[in-house]
C-alpha positions in Angstrom: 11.7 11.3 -6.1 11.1 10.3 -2.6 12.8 6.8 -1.2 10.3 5.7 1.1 6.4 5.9 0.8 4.2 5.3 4.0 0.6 3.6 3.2 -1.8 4.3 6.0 -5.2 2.4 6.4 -8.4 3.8 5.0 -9.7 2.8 8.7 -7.8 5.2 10.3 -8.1 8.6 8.8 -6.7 10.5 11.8 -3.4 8.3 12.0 -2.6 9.0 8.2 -3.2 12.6 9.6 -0.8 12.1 12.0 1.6 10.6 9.8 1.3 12.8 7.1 2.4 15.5 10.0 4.9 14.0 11.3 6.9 13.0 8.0 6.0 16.6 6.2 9.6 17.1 6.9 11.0 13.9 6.0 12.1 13.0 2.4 9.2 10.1 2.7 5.2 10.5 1.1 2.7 9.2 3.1 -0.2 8.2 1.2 -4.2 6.5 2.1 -4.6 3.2 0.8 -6.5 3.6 -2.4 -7.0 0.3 -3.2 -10.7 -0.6 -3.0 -10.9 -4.7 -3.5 -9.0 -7.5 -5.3 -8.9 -6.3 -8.7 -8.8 -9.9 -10.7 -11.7 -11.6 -9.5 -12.5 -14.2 -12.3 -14.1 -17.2 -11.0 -12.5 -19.5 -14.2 -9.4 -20.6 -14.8 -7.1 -18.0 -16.2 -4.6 -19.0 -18.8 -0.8 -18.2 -18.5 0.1 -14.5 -16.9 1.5 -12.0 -19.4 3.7 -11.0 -16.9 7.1 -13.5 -15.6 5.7 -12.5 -12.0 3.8 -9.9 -9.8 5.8 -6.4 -10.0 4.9 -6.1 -5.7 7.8 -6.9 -4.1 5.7 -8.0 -1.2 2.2 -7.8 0.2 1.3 -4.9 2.6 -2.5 -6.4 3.6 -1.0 -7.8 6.8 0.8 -4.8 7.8 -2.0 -2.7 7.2 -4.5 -5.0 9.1 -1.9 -5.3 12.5 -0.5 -1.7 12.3 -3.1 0.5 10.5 0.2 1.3 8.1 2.9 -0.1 6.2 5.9 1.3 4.6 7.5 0.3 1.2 10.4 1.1 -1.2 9.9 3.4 -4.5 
């Protein structure tokens, strides 16, 4: 499985081309943001989570937004 894993913004189709060109030899994926929208958008309270905490290590929006791409850790 690949280490590394590049996520290019769905606003800039021909830099994930470029990317996805320039890595093809690489041992990294470079994928298009498929995420659409916040997925939990209740507007009451929610009880306790399931989960101990988030499994994202960190949040890419920012990244994303400044650089059109961010990279993360399989």
């Amino acid at each position: 499985m690949k280490r590394l894993l590049i996520i290019a913004s769905r606003a800039g189709p021909s830099q994930y081309r470029y990317l996805k060109h320039a890595f093809e030899k690489e041992d990294i994926d470079v994928i298009l943001d498929r995420r659409v929208g916040a997925r939990r958008q209740r507007q009451e309270g929610t009880g306790p989570a399931r989960r101990g905490r988030d499994r994202r290590q960190r949040d890419i929006v920012k990244d994303l937004q400044t650089f059109g791409w961010a990279v993360v850790r399989r």
